[in-house]
C-alpha positions in Angstrom: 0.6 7.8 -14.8 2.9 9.3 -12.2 2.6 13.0 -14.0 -1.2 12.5 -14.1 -1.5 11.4 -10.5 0.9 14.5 -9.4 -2.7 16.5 -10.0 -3.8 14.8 -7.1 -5.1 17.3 -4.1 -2.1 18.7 -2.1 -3.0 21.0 1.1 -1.1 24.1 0.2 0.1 22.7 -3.0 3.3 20.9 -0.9 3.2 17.8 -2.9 5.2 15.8 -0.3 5.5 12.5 -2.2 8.9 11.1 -3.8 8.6 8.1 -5.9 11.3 5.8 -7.3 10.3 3.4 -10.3 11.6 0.2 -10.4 11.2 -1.6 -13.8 13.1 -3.8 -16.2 16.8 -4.5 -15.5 16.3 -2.5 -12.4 13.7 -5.1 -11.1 16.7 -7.8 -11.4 19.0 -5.9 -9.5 16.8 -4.8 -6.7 16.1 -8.8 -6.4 19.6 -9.5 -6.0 20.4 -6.4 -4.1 17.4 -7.6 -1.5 18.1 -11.2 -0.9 20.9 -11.2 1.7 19.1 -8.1 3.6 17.7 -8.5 7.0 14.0 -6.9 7.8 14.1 -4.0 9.8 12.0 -2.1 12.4 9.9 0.3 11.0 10.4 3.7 10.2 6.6 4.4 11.7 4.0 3.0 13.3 1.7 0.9 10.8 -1.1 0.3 13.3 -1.8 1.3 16.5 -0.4 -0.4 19.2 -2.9 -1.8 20.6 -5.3 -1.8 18.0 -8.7 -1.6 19.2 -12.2 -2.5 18.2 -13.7 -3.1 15.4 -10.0 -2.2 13.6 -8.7 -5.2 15.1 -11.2 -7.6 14.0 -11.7 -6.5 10.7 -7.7 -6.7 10.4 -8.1 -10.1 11.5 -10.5 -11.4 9.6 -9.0 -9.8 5.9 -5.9 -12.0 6.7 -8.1 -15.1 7.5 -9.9 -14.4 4.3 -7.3 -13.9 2.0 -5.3 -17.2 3.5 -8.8 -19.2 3.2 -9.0 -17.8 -0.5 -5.4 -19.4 -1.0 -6.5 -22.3 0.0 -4.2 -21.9 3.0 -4.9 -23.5 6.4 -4.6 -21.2 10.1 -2.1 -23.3 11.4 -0.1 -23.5 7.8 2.8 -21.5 9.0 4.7 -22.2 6.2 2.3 -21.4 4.0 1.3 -18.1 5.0 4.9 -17.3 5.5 5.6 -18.4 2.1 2.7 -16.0 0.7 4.4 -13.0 2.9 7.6 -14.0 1.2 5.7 -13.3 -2.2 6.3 -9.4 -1.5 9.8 -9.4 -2.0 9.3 -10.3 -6.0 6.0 -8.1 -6.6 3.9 -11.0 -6.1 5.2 -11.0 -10.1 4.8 -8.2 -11.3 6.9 -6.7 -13.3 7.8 -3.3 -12.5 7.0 -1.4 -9.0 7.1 2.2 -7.3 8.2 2.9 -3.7 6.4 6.1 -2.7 8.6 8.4 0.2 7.6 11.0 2.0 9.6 13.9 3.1 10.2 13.5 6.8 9.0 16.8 8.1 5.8 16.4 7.2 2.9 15.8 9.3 -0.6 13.7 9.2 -2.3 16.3 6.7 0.4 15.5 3.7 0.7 11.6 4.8 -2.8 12.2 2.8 -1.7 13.9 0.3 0.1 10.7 -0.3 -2.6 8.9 0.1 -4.6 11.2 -2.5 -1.8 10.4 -4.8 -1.7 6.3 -4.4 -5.1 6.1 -4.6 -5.1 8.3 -7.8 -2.3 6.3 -9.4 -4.1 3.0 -8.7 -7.2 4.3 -10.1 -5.5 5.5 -13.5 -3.1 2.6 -13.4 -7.2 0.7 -13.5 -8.3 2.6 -16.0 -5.2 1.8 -18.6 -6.0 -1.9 -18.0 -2.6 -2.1 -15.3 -3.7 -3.8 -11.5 -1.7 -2.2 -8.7 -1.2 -3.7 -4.9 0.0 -1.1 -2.4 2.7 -3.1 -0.2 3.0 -1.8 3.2 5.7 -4.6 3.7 8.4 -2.7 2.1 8.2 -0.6 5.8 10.1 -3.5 7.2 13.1 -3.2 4.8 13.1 0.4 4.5 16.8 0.9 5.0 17.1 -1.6 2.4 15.1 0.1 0.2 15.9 4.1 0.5 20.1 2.6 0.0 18.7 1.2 -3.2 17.1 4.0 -4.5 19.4 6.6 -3.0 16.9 8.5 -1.2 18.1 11.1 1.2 18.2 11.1 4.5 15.4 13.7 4.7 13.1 11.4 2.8 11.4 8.0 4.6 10.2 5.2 3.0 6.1 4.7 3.4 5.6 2.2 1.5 5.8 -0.2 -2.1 3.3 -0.7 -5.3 4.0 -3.5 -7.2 2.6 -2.9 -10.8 1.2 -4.8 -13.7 -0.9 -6.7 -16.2 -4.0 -8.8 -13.8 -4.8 -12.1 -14.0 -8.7 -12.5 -13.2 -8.0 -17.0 -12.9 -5.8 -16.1 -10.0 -7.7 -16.7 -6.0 -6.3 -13.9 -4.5 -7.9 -11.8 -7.3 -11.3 -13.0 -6.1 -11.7 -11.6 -2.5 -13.7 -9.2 -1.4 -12.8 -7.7 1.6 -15.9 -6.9 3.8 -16.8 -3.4 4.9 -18.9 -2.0 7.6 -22.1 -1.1 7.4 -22.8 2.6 6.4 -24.7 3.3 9.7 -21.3 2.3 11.7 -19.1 4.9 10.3 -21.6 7.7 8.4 -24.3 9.9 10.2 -26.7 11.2 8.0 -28.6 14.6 8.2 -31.6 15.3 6.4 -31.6 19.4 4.9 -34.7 21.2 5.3 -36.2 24.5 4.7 -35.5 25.9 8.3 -31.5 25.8 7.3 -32.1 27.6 3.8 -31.1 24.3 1.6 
């Protein structure tokens, strides 16, 4: 998977990604290694700060959805912290990636990277595996780059935990909403007078 995703576009041919597997014995220690670690600032921004409309409603309401779809109530702190507390074993899965980037970069290879997750999660689809990208690990990114041994010059963006999916679970039921086409796509009709 990780060879075939490596094919993924690359501006310049750069491939500024660096992954570290996780899996098997591994996965034990990197529980044990994690439990007694405090979460950290992050190494980047994850949203905008503030976070405008429509970004910040449609970030609202995926959280409300997915809680609802749990079966967990608004004002179930516990709850939803317990669900948030769910990253730190893969939600179950057993075996993960954490995908680095090499600090120098800039916003064209952070998608690169993102050409390269989306392309692992799609092949990891087609070979019958579910992936869940886990922008969490950004809080514990110290944590996780000591683990793994990354260098200095390399920062943590973000976790994949991967594995066999189970359709009877709820969370595998949501649907996230998306806007409408006419919100975020313009449309141009070709005609003769441009030579199409």
């Amino acid at each position: 998977l990780l060879s075939t995703a490596s094919r993924a576009p690359s501006g310049g041919n750069v491939q500024p990604w660096r992954i570290y597997v996780v899996n098997g014995e591994s996965m034990a220690r990197f529980r044990a290694f994690l439990a007694d670690r405090p979460v950290e600032a992050p190494a980047y921004d994850i949203y905008p700060s503030p976070l405008h409309e429509p970004y910040r409603s449609s970030r609202f309401k995926i959280g409300e959805d997915m809680y609802a779809t749990l079966g967990i109530e608004r004002d179930d702190k516990a709850g939803r912290l317990g669900q948030s507390a769910k990253n730190l074993d893969f939600f179950g899965a057993p075996a993960a990636i954490f995908c680095f980037i090499v600090r120098i970069m800039g916003p064209p290879q952070w998608s690169d990277l993102g050409m390269f997750l989306q392309t692992f999660m799609l092949l990891a689809v087609e070979r019958g595996l579910a992936t869940c990208a886990q922008e969490y690990w950004s809080v514990r990114h110290g944590a996780i780059s000591s683990f793994v041994g990354a260098p200095d010059d390399e920062m943590l963006f973000c976790g994949m935990a991967i594995g066999h999916p189970d359709p009877s679970a709820p969370i595998n039921t949501l649907r996230s909403e998306r806007m409408p086409l006419d919100e975020w796509a313009k449309l141009f009709e070709l005609s003769d007078r441009h030579g199409f």
